[in-house]
C-alpha positions, 0 to 999 in steps of 0.5 A: 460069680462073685459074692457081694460082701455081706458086711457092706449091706446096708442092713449090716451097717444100720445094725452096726450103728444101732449097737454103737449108739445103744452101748454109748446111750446106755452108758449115759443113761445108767447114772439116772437109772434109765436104759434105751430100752424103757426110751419109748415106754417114758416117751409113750406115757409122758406123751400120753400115746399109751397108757397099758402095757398092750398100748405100750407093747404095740408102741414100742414094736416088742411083744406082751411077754418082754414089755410085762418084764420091763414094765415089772422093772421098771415099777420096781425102780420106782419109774412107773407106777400102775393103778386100776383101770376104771372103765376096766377092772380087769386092766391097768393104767400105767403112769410115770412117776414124779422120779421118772418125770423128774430124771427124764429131761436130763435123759433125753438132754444126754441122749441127744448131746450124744447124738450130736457128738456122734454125728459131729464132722456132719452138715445138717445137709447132710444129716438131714436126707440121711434121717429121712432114708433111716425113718423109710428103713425102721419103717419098710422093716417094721411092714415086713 
């Protein structure tokens, strides 16, 4: 019987990819004191999608404890700032603060200027499907 070869699995190669971006998109974020990881809590709280850490946690598909710890980094660099929830005194509205909404359309200019060289060599025909198929992954992964 013969073994299929595990480093072909699509799974092997989306997490192959995903580490390649991750490297090059934190190298490009670093010099505006952002990492890929606070990625979804900017774009949460600029959009007005999440504004406390539960909200933001659930958002950004990570658990309490992880997202208190960035969220606690983040406040320290100056990106965030939280202040007393008034409908609940015992939670937390969190906001961006102006450095924050100042850097973070340089942010996502340089992430996506890194996007298209990465995927330079592709026609939008065929990139197109391909983001459709990669959108299905991220979600029947996060039902499971």
């Amino acid at each position: 019987m013969a073994h299929p070869d595990v480093l072909s699995t699509p799974g092997h190669l989306i997490s192959l990819a995903a580490r390649g971006f991750a490297r090059l998109s934190e190298a490009r974020l670093k010099p505006l004191g952002f990492g890929v990881g606070h990625l979804p809590v900017l774009v949460a709280l600029r959009d007005g999608r999440a504004s406390t850490q539960r909200d933001l946690a659930r958002f950004a598909r990570i658990e309490q404890p992880p997202m208190a710890q960035m969220l606690a980094r983040m406040e320290r660099d100056g990106l965030i700032q939280r202040t007393p929830d008034p409908a609940d005194g015992r939670s937390r509205r969190i906001t961006l603060t102006k450095l924050a909404e100042a850097r973070l359309p340089d942010a996502v200019a340089v992430l996506l200027q890194g996007n298209r060289e990465v995927l330079n060599g592709f026609t939008e025909a065929e990139s197109a499907p391909r983001q459709d198929r990669r959108r299905q992954c991220v979600a029947l992964s996060a039902s499971r």
